[in-house]
N, C-alpha and C positions, 0 to 999 in steps of 0.2 A: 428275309425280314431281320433288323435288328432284333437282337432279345435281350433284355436287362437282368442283370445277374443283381438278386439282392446287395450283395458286397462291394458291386460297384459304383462308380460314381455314376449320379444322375448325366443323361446323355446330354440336357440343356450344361453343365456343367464342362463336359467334356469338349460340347461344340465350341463353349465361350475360351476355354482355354486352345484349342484350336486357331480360333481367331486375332487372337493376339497376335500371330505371327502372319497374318494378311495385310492384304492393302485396307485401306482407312474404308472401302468402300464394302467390300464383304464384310469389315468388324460391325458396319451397321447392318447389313442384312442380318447376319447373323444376330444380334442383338436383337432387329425388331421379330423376328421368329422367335426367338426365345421367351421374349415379353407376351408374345399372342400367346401363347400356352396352349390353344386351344389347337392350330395348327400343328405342332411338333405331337401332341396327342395320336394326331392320326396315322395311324397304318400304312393309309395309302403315299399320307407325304413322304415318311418315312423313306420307306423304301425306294420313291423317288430321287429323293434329298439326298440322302444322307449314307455314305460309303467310309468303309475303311480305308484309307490311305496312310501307307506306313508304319501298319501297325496302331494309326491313330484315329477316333473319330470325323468327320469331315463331312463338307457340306457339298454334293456334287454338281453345282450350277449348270452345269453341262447337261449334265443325266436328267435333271429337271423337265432341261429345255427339249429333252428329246422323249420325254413319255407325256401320255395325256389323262391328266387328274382332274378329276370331275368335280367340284367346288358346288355345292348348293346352292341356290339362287337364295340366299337371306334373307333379302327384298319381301318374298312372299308372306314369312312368319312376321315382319313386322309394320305392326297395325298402324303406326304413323305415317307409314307413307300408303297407305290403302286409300283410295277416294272417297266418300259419303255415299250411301248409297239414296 
């Protein structure tokens, strides 16, 4: 598990400096993960996500794609797409 050291800088901070030096294509993944706020929150993405490479933060799209993260169905807590009963 990542673990945030008070004194350091925030991890969305680290990833976005990270991405700078990527293709056009992860600078936006990376961007729109950091805007959801809610996603990088989690634990579980975390650990999926996100590795140190180089001594630097990083985003491991690979690693992603090879573990399986359980995403809550949304859909059910919200009431606008429920039928009438």
């Amino acid at each position: 598990m990542i673990e945030h050291n008070a004194e350091s800088p925030p991890l969305a901070s680290l990833l976005t400096e990270w991405a700078q030096h990527r293709a056009p294509r992860e600078r936006a993944a990376v961007a729109a993960l950091v805007a959801d706020r809610e996603l990088l929150g989690r634990d579980e993405i975390r650990t999926a996500l996100i590795a140190k490479q180089d001594g630097r933060m990083a985003c491991g799209w690979a690693r992603l794609t090879q573990c399986h993260v359980l995403i809550p169905d949304l859909a059910s807590t919200d009431t606008t797409l429920q039928e009438p009963t």
